[in-house]
C-alpha positions in Angstrom: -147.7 -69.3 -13.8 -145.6 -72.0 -15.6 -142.5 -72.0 -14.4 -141.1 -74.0 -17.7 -142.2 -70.8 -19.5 -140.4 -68.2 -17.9 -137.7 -70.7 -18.2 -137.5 -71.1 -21.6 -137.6 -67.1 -22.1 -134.2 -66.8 -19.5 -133.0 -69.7 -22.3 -133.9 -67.7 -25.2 -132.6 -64.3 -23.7 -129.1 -65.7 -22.9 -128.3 -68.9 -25.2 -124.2 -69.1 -24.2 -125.5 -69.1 -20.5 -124.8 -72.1 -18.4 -128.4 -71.7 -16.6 -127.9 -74.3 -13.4 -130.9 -76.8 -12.2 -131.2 -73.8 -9.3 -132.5 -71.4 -11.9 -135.3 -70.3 -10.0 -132.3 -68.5 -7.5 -130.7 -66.6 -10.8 -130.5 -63.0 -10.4 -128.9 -60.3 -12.1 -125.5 -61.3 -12.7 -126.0 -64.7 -12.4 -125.6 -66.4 -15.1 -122.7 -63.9 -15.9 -125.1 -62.7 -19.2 -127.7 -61.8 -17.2 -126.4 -58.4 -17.3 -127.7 -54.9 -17.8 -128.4 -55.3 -20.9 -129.7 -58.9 -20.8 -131.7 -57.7 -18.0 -133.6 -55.2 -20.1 -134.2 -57.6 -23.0 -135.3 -60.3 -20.7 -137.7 -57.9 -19.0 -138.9 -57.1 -22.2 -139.5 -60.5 -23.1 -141.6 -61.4 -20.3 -143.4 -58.6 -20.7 -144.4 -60.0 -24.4 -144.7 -63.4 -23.4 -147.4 -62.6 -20.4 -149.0 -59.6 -21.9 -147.7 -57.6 -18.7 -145.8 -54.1 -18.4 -142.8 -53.3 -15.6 -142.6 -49.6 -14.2 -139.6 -47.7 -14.8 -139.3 -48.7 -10.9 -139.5 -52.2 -11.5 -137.2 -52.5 -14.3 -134.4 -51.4 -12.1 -135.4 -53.0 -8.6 -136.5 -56.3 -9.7 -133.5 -58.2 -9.8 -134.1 -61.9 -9.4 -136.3 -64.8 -10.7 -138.4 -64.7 -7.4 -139.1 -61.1 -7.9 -140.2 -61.4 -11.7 -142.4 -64.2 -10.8 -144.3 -62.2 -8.2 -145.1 -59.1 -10.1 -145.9 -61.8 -13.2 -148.2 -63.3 -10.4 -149.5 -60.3 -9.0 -150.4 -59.0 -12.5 -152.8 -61.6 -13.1 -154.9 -60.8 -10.0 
């Protein structure tokens, strides 16, 4: 998975955010858009972006960048 993607999508989802070099340890919250309202439309990006869908359960347990880029990685084995 490229990482520079999945960036560019967190970029597009929250455009006031200050997104820090450490991105890849954002979660929910953090940046301070990233909330839940962000969180759904930036699920719902990624889900356009790699052609993937998120459970109900998902959507509301996956919380950070980590988590999102296993299930992304998981759903392309």
């Amino acid at each position: 998975m490229s990482n520079k993607q999945l960036l560019k999508i967190m970029e597009d989802t929250f455009p006031t955010a200050n997104i820090p070099e450490n991105w890849m340890e954002s979660k929910l919250g953090s940046p301070k858009e990233w909330d839940s309202l962000g969180h759904f439309t930036f699920l719902m990006s990624i889900e356009e972006y790699y052609k993937i869908k998120f459970s109900i359960d998902q959507m509301s347990e996956v919380t950070t960048i980590k988590q999102i880029m296993e299930i992304i990685d998981n759903s392309k084995k």
